[in-house]
mmCIF file of the N, C-alpha and C atoms, coordinates in Angstrom:
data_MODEL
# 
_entry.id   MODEL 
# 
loop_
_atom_site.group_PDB 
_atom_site.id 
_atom_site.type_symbol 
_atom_site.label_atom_id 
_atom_site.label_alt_id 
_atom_site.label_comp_id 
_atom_site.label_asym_id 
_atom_site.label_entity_id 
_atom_site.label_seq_id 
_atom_site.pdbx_PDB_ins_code 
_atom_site.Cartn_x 
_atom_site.Cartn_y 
_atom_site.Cartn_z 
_atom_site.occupancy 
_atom_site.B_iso_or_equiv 
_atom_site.pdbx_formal_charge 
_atom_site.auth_seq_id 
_atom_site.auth_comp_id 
_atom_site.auth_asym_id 
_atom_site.auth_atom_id 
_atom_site.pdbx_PDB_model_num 
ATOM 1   N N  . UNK A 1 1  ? 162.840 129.225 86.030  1.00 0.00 ? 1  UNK A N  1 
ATOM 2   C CA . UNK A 1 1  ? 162.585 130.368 85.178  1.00 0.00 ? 1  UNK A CA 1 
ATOM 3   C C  . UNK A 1 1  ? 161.096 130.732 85.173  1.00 0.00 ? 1  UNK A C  1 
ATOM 4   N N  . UNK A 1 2  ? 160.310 129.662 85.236  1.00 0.00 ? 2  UNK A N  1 
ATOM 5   C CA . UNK A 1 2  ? 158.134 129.812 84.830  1.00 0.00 ? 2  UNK A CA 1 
ATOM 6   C C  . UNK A 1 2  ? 158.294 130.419 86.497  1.00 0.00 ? 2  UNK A C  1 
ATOM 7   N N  . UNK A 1 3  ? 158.924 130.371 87.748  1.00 0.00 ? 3  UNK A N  1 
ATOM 8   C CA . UNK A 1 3  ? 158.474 130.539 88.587  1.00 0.00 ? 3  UNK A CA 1 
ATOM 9   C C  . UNK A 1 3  ? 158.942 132.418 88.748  1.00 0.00 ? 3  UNK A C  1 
ATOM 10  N N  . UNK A 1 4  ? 160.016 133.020 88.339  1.00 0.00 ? 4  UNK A N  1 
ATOM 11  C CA . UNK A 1 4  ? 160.396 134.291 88.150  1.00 0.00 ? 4  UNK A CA 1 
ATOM 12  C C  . UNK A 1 4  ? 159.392 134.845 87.222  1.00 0.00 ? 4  UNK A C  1 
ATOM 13  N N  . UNK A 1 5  ? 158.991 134.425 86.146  1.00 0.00 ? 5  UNK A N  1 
ATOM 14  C CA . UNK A 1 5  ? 157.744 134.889 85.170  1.00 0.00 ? 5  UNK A CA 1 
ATOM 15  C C  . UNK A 1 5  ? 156.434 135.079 85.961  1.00 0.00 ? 5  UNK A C  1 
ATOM 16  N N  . UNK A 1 6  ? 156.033 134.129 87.265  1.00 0.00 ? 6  UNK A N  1 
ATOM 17  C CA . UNK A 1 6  ? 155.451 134.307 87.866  1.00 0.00 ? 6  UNK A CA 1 
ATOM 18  C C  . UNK A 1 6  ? 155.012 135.264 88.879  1.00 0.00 ? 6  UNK A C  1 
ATOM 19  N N  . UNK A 1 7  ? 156.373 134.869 88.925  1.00 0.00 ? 7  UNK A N  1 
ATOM 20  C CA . UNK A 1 7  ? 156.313 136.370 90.262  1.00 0.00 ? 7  UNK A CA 1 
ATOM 21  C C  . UNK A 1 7  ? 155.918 137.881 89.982  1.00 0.00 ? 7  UNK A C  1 
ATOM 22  N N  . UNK A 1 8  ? 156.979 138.101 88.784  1.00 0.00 ? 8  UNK A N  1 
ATOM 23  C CA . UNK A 1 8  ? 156.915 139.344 88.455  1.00 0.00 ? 8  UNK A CA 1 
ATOM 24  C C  . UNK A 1 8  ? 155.630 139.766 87.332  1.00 0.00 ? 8  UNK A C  1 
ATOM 25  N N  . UNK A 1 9  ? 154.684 138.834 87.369  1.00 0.00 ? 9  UNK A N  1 
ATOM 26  C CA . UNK A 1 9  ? 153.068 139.057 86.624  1.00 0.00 ? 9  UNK A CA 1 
ATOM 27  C C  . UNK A 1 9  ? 152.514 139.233 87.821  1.00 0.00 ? 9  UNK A C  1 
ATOM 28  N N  . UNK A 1 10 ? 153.143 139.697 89.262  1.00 0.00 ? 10 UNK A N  1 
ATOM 29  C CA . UNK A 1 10 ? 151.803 139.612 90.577  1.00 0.00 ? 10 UNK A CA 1 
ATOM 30  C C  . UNK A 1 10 ? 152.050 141.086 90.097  1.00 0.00 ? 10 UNK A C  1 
ATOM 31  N N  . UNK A 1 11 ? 150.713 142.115 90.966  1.00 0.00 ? 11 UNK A N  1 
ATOM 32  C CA . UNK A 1 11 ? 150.807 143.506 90.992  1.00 0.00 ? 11 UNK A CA 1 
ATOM 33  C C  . UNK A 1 11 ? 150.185 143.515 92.291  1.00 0.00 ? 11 UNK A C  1 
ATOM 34  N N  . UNK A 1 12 ? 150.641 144.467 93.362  1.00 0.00 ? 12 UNK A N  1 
ATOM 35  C CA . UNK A 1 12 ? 150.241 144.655 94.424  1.00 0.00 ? 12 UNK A CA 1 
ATOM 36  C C  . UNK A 1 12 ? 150.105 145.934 94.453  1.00 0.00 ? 12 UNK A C  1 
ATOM 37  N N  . UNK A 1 13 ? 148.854 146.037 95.580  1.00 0.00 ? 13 UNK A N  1 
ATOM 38  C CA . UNK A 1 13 ? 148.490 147.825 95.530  1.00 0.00 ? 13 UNK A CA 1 
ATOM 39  C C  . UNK A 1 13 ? 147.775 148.398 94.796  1.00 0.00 ? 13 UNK A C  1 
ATOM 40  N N  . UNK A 1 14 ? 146.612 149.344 94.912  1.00 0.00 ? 14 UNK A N  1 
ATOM 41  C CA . UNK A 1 14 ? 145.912 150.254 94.011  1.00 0.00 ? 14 UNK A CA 1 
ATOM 42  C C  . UNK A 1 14 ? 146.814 150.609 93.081  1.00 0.00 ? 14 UNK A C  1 
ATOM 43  N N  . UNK A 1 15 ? 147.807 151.710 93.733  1.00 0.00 ? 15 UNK A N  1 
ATOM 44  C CA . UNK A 1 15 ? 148.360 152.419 93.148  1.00 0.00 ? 15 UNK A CA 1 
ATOM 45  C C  . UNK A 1 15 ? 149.275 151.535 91.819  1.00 0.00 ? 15 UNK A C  1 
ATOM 46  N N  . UNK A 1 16 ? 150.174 150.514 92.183  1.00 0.00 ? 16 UNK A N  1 
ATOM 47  C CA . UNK A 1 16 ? 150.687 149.704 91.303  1.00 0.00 ? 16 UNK A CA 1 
ATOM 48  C C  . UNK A 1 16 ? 149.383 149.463 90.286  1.00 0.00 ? 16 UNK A C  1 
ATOM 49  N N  . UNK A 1 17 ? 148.159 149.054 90.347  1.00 0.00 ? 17 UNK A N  1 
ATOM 50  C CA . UNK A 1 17 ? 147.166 148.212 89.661  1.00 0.00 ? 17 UNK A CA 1 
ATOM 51  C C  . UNK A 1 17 ? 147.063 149.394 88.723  1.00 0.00 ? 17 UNK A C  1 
ATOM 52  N N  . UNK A 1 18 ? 146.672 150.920 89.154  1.00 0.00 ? 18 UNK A N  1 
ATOM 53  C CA . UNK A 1 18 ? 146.325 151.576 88.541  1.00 0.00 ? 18 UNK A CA 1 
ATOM 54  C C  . UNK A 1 18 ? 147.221 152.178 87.068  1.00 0.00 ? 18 UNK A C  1 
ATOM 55  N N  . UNK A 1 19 ? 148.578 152.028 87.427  1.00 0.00 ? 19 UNK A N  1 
ATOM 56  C CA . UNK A 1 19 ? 149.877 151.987 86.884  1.00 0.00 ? 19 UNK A CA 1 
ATOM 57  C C  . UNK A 1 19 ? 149.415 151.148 85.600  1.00 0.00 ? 19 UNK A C  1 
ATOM 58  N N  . UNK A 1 20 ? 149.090 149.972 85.662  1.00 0.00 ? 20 UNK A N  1 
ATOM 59  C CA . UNK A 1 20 ? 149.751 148.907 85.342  1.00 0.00 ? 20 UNK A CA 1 
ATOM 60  C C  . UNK A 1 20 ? 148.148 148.969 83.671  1.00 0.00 ? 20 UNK A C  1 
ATOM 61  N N  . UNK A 1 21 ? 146.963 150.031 84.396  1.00 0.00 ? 21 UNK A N  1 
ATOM 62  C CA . UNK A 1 21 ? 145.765 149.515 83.563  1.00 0.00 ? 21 UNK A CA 1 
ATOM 63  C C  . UNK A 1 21 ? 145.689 151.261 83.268  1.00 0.00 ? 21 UNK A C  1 
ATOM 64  N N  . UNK A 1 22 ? 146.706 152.089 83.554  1.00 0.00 ? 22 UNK A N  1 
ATOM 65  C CA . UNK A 1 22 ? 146.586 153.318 82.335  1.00 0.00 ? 22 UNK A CA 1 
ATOM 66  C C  . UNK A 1 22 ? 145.362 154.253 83.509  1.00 0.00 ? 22 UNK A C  1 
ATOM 67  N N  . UNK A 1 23 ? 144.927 153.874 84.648  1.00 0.00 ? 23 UNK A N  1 
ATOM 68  C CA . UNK A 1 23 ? 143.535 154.656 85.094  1.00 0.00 ? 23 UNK A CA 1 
ATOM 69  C C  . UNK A 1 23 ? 143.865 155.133 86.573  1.00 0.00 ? 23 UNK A C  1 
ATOM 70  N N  . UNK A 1 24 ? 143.250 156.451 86.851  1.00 0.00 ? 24 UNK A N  1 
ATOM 71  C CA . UNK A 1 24 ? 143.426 157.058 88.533  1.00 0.00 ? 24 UNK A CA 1 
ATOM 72  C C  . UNK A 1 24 ? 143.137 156.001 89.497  1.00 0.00 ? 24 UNK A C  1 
ATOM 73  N N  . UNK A 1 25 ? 144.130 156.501 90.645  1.00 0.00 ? 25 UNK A N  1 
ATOM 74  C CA . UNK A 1 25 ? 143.799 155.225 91.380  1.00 0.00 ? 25 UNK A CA 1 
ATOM 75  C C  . UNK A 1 25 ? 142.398 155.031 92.402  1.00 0.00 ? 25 UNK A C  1 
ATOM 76  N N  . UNK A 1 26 ? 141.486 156.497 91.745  1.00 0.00 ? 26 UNK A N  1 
ATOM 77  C CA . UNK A 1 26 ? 140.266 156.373 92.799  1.00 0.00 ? 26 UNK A CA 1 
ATOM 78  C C  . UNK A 1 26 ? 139.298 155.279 91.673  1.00 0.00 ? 26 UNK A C  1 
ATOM 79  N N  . UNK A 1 27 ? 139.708 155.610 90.390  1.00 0.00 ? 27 UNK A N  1 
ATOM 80  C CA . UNK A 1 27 ? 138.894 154.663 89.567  1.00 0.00 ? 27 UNK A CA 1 
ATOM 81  C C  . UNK A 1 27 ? 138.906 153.646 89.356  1.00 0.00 ? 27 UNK A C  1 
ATOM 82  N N  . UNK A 1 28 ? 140.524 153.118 89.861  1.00 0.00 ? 28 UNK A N  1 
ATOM 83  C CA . UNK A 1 28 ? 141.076 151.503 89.822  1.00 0.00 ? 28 UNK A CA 1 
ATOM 84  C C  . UNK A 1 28 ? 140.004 151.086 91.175  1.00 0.00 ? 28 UNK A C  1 
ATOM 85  N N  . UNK A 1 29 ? 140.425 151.745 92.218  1.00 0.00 ? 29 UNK A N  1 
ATOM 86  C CA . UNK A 1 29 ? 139.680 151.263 93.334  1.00 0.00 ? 29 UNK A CA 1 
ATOM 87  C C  . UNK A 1 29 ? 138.405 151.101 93.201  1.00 0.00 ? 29 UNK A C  1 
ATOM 88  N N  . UNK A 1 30 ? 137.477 151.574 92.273  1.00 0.00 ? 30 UNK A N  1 
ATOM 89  C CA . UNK A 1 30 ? 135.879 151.549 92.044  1.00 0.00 ? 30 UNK A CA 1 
ATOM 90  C C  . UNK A 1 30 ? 135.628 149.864 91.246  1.00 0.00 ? 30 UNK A C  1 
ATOM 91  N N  . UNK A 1 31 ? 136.622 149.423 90.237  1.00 0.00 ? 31 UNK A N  1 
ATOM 92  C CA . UNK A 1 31 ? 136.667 149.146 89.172  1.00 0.00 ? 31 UNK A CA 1 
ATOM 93  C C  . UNK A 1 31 ? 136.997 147.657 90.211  1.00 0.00 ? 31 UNK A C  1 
ATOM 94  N N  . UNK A 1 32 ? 138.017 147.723 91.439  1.00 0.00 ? 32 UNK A N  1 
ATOM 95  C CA . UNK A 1 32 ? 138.816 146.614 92.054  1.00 0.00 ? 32 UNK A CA 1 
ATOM 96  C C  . UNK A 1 32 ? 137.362 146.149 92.929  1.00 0.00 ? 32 UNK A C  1 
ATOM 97  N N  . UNK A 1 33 ? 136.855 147.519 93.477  1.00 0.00 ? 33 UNK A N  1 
ATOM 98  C CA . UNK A 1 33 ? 135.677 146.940 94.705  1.00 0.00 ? 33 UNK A CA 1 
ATOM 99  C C  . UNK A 1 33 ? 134.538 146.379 94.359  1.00 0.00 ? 33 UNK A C  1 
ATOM 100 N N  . UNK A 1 34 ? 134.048 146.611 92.811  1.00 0.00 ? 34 UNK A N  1 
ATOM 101 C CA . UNK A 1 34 ? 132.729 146.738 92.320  1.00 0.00 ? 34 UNK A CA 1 
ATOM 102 C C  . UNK A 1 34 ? 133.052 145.095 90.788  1.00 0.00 ? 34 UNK A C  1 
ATOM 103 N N  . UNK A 1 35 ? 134.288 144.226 91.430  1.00 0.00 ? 35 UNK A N  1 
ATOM 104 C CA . UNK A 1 35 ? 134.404 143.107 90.540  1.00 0.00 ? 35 UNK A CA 1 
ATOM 105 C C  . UNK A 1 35 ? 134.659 142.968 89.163  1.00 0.00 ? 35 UNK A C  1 
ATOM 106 N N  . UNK A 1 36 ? 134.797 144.372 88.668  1.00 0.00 ? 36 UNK A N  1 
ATOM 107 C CA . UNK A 1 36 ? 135.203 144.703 87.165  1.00 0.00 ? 36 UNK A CA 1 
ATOM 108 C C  . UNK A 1 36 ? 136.483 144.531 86.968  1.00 0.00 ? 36 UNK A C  1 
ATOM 109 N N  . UNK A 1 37 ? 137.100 144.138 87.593  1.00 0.00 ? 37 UNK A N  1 
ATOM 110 C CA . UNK A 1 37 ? 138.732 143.834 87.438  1.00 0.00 ? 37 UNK A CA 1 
ATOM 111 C C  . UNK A 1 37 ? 139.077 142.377 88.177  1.00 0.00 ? 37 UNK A C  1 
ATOM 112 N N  . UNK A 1 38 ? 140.175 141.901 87.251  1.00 0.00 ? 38 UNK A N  1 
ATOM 113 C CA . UNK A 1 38 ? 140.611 140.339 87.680  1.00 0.00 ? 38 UNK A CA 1 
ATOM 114 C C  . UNK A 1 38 ? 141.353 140.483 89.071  1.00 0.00 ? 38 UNK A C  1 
ATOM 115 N N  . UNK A 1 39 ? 141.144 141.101 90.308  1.00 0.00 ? 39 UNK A N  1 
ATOM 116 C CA . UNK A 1 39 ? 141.915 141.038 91.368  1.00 0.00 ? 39 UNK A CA 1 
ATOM 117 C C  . UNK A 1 39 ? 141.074 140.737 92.507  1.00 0.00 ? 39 UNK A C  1 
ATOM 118 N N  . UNK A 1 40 ? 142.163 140.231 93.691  1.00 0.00 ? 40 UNK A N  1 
ATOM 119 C CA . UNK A 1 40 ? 141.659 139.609 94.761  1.00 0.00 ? 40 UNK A CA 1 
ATOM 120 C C  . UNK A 1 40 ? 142.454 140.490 96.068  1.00 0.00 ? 40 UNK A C  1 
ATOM 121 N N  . UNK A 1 41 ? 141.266 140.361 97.221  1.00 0.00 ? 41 UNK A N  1 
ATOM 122 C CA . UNK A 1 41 ? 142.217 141.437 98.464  1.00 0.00 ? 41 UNK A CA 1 
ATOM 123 C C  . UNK A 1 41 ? 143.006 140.359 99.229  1.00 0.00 ? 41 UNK A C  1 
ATOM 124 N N  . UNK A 1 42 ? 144.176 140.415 99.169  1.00 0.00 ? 42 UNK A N  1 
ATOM 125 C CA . UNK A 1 42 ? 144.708 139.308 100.325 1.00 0.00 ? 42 UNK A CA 1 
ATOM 126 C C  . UNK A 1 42 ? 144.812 140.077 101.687 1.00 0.00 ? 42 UNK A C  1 
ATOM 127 N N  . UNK A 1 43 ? 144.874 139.499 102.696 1.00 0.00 ? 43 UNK A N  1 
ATOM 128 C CA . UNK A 1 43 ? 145.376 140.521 103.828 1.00 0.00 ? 43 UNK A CA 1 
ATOM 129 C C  . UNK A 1 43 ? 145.402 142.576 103.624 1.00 0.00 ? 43 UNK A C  1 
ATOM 130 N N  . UNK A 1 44 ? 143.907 142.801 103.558 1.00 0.00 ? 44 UNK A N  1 
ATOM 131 C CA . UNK A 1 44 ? 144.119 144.339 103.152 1.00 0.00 ? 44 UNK A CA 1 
ATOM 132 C C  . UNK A 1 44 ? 144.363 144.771 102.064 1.00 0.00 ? 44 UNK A C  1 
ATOM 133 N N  . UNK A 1 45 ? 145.134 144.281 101.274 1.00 0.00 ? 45 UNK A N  1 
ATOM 134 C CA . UNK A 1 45 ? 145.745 144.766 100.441 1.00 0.00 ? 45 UNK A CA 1 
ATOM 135 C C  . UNK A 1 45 ? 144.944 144.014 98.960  1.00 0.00 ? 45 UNK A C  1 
ATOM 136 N N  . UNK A 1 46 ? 144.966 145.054 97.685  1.00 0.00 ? 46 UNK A N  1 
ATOM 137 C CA . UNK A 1 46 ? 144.508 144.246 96.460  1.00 0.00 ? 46 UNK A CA 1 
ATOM 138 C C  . UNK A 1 46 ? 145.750 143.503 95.432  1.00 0.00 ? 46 UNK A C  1 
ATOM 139 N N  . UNK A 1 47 ? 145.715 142.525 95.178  1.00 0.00 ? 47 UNK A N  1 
ATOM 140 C CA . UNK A 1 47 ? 146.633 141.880 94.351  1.00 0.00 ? 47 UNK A CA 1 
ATOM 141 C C  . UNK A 1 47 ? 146.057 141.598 92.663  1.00 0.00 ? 47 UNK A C  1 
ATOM 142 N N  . UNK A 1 48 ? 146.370 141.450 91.978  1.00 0.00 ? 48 UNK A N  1 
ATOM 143 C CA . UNK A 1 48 ? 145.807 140.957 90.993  1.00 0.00 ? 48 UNK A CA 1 
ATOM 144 C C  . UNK A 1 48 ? 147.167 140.793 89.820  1.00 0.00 ? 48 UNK A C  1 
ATOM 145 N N  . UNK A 1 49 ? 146.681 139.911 88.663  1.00 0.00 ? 49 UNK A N  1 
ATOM 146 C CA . UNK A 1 49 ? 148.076 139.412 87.575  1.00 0.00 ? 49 UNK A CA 1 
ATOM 147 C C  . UNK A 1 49 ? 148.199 140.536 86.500  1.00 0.00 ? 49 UNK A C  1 
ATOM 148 N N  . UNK A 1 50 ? 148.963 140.929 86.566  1.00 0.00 ? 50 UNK A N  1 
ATOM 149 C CA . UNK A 1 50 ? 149.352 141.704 85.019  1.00 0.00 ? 50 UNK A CA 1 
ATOM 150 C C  . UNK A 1 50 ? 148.829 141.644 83.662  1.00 0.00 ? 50 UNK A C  1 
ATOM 151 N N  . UNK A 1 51 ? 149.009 140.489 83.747  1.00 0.00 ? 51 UNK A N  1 
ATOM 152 C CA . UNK A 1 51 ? 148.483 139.552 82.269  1.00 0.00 ? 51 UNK A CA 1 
ATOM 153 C C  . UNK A 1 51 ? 146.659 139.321 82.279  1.00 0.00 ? 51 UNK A C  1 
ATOM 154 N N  . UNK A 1 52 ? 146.462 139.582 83.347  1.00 0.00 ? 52 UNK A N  1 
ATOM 155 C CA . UNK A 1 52 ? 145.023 139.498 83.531  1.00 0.00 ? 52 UNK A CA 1 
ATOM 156 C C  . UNK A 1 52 ? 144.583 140.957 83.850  1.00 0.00 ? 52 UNK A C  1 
ATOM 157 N N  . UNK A 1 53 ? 145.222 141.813 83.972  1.00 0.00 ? 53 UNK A N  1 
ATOM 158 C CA . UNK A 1 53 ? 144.629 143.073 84.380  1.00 0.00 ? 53 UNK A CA 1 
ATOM 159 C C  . UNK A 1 53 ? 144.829 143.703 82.555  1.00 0.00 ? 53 UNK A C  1 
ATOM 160 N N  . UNK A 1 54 ? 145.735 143.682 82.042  1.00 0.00 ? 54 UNK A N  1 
ATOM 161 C CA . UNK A 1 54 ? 145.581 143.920 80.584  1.00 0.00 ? 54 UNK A CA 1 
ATOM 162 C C  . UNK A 1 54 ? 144.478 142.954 79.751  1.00 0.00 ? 54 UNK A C  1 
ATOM 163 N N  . UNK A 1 55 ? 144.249 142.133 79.930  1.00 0.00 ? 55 UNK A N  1 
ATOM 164 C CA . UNK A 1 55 ? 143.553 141.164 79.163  1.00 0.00 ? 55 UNK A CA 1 
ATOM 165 C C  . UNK A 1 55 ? 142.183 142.015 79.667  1.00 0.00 ? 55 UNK A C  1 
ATOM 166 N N  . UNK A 1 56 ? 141.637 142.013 80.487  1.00 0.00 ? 56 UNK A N  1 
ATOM 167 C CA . UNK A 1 56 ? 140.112 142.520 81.243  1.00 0.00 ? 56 UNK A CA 1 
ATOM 168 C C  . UNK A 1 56 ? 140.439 143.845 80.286  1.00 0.00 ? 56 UNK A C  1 
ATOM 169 N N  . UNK A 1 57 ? 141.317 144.533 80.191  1.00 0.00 ? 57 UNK A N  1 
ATOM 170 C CA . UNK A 1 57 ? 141.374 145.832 80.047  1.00 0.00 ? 57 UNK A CA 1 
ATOM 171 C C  . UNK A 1 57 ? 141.092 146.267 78.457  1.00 0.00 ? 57 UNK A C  1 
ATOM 172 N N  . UNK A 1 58 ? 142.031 145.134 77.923  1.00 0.00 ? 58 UNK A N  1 
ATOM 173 C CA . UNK A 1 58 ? 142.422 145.353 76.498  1.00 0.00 ? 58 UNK A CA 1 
ATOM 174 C C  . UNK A 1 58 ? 141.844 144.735 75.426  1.00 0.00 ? 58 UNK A C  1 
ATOM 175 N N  . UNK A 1 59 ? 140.697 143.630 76.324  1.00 0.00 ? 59 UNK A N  1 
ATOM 176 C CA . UNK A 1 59 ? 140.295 142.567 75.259  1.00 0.00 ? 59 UNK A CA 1 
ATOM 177 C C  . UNK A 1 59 ? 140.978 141.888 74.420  1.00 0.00 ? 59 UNK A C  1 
ATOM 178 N N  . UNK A 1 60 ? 140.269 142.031 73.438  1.00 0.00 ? 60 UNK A N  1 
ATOM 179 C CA . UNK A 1 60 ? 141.054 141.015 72.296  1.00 0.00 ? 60 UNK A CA 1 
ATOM 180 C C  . UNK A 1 60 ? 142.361 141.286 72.130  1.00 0.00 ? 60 UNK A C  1 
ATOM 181 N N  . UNK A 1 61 ? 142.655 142.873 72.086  1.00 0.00 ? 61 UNK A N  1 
ATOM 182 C CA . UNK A 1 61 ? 143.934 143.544 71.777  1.00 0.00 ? 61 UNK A CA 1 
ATOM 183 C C  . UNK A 1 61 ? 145.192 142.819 72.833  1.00 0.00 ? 61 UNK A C  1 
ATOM 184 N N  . UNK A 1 62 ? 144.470 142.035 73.688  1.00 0.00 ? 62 UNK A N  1 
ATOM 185 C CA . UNK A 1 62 ? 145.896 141.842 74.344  1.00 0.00 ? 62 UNK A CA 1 
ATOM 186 C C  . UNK A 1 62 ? 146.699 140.932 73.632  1.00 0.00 ? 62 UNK A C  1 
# 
C-alpha cells in the first residue's frame, strides 16, 4: 500500500508540475531551472514529489 502512495506523489513533466503548484508552465520552468522548487531532471525530463512541490509552495499551510 506505502509503495502505491508512493508512486502516485511522483509528478512528471513541466506541464504536470505546473498543474500540480497552481503556475504557467513557462514560470514552473523558471522556478524548476533556477532551484526554487523541490525537483530533479532525470533523463530530460523534470520529476519532482507532490507533497514536496505543495510544501515549497504552501509553507506552513501545507
Amino acid at each position: 500500500m506505502e509503495d502505491e502512495l508512493e508512486s502516485s506523489d511522483i509528478v512528471w513533466e513541466v506541464a504536470n508540475i505546473a498543474k500540480v503548484i497552481g503556475r504557467e508552465q513557462r514560470t514552473t520552468f523558471h522556478l524548476l531551472t533556477t532551484g526554487q522548487l523541490p525537483a530533479k531532471k532525470i533523463g530530460g525530463r523534470w520529476v519532482a514529489s507532490r507533497r514536496k512541490l505543495l510544501a515549497a509552495v504552501l509553507g506552513d499551510a501545507a
